[in-house]
C-alpha positions in Angstrom: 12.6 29.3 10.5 8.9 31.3 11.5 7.0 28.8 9.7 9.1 25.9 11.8 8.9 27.6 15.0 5.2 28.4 14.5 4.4 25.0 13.6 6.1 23.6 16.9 4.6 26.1 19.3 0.9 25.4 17.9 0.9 21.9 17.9 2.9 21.5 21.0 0.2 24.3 23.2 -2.8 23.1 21.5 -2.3 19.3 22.2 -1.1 19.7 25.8 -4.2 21.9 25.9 -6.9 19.4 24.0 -5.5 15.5 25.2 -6.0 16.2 29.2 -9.5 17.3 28.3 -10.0 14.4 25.8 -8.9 11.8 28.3 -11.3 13.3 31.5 -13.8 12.9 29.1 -13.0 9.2 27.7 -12.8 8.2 30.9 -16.3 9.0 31.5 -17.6 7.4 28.4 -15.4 4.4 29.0 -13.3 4.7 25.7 -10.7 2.5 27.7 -7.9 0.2 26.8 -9.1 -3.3 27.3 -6.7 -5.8 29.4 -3.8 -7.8 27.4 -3.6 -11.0 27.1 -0.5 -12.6 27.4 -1.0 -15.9 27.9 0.9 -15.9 30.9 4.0 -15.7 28.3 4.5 -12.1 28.3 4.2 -9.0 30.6 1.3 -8.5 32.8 0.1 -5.2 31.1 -3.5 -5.6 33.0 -2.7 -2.8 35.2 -2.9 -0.5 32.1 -6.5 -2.1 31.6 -9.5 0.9 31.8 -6.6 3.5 30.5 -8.1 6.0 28.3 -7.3 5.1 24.5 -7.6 6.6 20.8 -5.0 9.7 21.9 -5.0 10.3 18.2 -8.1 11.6 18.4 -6.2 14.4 20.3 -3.6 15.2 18.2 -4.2 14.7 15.0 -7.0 16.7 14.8 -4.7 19.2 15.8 -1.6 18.7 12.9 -4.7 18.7 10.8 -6.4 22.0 11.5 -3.4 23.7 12.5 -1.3 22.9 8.6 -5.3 24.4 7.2 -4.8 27.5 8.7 -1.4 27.8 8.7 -0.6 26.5 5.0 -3.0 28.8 4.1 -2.2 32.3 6.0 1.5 31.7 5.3 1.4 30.7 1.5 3.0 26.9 2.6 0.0 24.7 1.1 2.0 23.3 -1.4 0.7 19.6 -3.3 2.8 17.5 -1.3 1.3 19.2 1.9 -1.5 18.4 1.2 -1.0 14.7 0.1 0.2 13.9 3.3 -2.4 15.2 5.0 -4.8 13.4 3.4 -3.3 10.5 3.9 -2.5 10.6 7.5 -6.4 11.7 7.6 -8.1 9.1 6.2 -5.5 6.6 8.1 -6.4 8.3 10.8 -10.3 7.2 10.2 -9.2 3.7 9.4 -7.7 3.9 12.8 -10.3 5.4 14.7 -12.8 2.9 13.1 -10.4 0.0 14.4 -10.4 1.2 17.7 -14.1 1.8 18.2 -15.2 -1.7 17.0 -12.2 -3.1 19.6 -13.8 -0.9 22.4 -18.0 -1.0 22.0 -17.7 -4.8 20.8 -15.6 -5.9 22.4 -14.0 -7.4 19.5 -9.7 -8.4 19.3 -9.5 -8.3 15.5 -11.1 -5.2 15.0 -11.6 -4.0 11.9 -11.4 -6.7 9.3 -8.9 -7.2 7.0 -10.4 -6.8 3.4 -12.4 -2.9 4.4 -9.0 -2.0 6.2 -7.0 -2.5 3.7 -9.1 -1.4 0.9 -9.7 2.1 2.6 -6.3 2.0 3.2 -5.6 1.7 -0.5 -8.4 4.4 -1.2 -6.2 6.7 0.8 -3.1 5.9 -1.0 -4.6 6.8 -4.4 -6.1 10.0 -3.1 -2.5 10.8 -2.1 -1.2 10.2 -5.5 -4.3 11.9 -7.3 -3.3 15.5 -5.4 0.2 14.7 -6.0 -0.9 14.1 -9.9 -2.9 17.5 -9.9 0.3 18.9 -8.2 2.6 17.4 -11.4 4.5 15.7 -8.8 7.5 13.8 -10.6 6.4 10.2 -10.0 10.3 8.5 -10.7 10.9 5.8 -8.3 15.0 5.6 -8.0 15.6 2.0 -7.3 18.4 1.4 -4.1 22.4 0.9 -5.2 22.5 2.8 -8.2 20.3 0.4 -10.1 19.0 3.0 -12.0 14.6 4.2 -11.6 11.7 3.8 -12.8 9.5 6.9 -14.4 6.0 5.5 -13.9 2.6 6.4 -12.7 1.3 2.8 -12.1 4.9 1.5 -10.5 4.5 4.7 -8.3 1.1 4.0 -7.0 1.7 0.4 -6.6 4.9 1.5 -4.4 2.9 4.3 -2.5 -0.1 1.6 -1.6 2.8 -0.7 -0.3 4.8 2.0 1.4 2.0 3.7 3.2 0.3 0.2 4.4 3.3 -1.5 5.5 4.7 1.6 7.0 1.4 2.8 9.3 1.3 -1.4 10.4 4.6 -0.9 11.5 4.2 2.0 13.6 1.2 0.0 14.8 3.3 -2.7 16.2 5.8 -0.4 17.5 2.9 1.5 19.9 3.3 -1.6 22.7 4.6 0.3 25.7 4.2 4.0 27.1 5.6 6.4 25.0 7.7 4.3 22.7 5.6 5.3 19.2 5.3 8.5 20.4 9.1 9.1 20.8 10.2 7.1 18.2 8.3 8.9 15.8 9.4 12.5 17.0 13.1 11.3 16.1 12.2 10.4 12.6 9.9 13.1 12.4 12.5 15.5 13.1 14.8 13.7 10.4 12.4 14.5 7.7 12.3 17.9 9.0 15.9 18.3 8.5 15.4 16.9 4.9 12.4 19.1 4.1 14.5 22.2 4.9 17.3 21.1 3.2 14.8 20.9 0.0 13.7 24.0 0.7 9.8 22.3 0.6 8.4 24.6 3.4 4.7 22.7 3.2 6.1 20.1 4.6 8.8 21.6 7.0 5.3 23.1 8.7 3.5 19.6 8.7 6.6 17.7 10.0 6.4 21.0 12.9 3.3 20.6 13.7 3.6 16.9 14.5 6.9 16.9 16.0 5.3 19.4 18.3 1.7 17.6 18.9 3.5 14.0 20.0 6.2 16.2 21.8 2.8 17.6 23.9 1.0 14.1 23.9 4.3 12.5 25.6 3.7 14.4 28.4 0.8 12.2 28.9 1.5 9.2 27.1 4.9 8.3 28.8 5.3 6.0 31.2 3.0 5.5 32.9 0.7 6.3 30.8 -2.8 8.7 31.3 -3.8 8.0 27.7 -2.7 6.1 24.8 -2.8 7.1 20.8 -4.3 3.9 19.9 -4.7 3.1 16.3 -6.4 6.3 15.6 -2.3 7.9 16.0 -0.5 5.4 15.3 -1.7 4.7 11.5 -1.9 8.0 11.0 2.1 8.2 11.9 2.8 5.6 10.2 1.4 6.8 6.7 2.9 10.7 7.2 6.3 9.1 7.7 5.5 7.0 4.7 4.6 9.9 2.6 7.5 12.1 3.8 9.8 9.4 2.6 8.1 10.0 -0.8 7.2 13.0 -1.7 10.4 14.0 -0.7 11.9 11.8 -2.7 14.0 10.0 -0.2 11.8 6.8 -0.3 14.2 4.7 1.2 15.2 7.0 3.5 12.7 5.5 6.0 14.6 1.7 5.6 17.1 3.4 7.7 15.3 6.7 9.8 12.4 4.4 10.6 14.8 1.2 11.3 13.0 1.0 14.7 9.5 0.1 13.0 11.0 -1.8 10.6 12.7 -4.0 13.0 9.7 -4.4 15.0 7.7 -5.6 12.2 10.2 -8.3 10.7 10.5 -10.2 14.3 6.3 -10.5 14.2 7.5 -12.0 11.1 10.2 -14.0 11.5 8.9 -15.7 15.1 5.3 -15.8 13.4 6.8 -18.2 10.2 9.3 -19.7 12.5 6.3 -21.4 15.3 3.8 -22.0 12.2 6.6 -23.9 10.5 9.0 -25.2 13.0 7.1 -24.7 16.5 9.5 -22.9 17.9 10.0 -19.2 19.1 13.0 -17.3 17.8 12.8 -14.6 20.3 11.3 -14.6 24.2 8.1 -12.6 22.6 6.9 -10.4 19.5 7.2 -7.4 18.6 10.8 -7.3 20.0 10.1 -4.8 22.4 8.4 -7.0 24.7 11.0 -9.2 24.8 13.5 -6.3 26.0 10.5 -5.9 28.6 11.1 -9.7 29.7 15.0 -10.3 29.4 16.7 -7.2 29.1 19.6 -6.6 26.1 20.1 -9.9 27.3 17.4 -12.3 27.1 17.9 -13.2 30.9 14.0 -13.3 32.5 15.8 -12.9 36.1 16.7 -9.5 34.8 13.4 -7.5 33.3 13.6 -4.2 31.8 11.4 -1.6 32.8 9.5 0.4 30.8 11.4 3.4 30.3 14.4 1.4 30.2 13.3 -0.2 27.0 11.7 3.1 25.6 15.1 4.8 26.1 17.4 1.8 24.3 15.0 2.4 21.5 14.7 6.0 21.1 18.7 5.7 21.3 18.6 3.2 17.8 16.1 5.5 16.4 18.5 8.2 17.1 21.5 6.9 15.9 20.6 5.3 12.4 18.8 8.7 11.6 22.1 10.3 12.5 23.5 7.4 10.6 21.5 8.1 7.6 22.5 12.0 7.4 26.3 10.4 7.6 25.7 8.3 4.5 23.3 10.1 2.5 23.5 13.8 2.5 
């Protein structure tokens, strides 16, 4: 219970300490969110054009360095520690690399597909190597009983697919104030729970320390928002949730605790194959939250949800299929 409390009380001070000073001094080098485009068929976000951006950069250098020292001085720097780390590192990197070719060059794409993905890979396999060095057990148990897998390759192959389509997911998710940031502290906190329960203290301190660094970058990043996390946090959160799932071997886990990201990413999907093939939109606009943003619960564009209206209907689902998932698999 130290090592939990400690790991909360660090991260929480130190990023409500580091992001206000972080965003004075983006603001002054213009690392700025650039306006949206909708089209005229979504939101006008351009009042949240010239906000300061990459809010990773605040508190991930902060779960970082704090699980160094801390790991370290209190005997928790155990393999699967340290995998995640390095994988919401380099993530991180990716992220911060995206972001900065968005900003200086003024470029939508960012960075292209084939490096991102690669170094994304690169950081998947250095996961796995620590986890190898570790002896971690790499047996991948296959949903409804249908019995699991003992391989290395099958393993790595997973892990490369978790962790990338995980961290895009929390991507997607980071659309409005504060709804990655909150989303993530629920599931965060779920893994917490599990990593106690397992008695894998390395990673009850790394789920601490994040839980409280985005519990200190809300109180900036909610609506409306001083400074957003940008790829820089959102990748990164994306790949340690990703990694919780497996090295604590609950790797499906995350179907259900990170439902919310999951969700968002299959109506990109589904409206994406559903215009290319059939020119028509399945929902009022992708990811989903923006279409809560323009209709409500109900699709009605007379009735608009504001921001912390749809930021508090989706912390609630985040809530209650975590809860859900500590009903149905203890």
């Amino acid at each position: 219970m130290t090592t939990l409390l400690l790991g909360l009380l660090v991260g929480l001070i130190a990023t409500v300490l580091v992001v206000p000073r972080l965003r004075d001094w983006f603001k002054k080098i213009k690392v700025q969110q650039l306006v949206m485009r909708t089209g005229g068929n979504g939101p006008d976000h351009a009042a949240k054009a010239g906000t300061p951006t990459m809010g990773g950069a605040g508190f991930i250098p902060v779960v970082v360095l704090g699980f160094v020292v801390l790991a370290l001085a209190t005997g928790h720097a155990a393999p699967t520690g340290w995998a995640t780390l390095i994988a919401i590192v380099v993530f991180a990197l990716v992220g911060g690399f995206d972001d900065s070719i968005k900003i200086f060059n003024h470029r939508d794409e960012g960075f292209r597909f084939l490096p991102k993905l690669t170094a994304q890979i690169v950081a998947a396999l250095l996961a796995m190597l620590v986890l190898y060095l570790g002896k971690f057990d790499f047996v991948l148990a296959l949903p409804f009983g249908l019995g699991e897998i003992n391989s290395v390759v099958v393993y790595a192959l997973f892990t490369i697919f978790w962790l990338v389509g995980w961290s895009n997911a929390t991507n997607l998710t980071d659309g409005l104030d504060g709804l990655a940031s909150g989303t993530a502290i629920i599931a965060y906190v779920a893994y917490l729970i599990i990593a106690l329960m397992q008695g894998d203290m390395s990673m009850v301190l790394l789920d601490a320390l994040m839980i409280g660094a985005l519990l200190g970058f809300l109180v900036f990043n909610h609506y409306p928002a001083t400074i957003f996390m940008g790829d820089t946090g959102s990748l990164a959160l994306g790949a340690g949730l990703a990694m919780n799932a497996l090295v604590l071997h609950r790797e499906w886990s995350l179907i259900l605790i990170g439902f919310v990201f999951m969700v968002e990413t299959l109506t990109v999907m589904i409206q994406v194959t559903s215009y290319h093939f059939f020119k028509k939109r399945v929902f009022l606009m992708t990811p989903i939250h923006h279409s809560f943003e323009k209709g409500g619960l109900t699709g009605n564009t007379d009735k608009p949800w504001n921001e912390w209206q749809v930021d508090s209907f989706f912390w609630a689902v985040g809530l209650i299929v975590a809860i859900l998932y500590f009903i149905l698999f203890k």
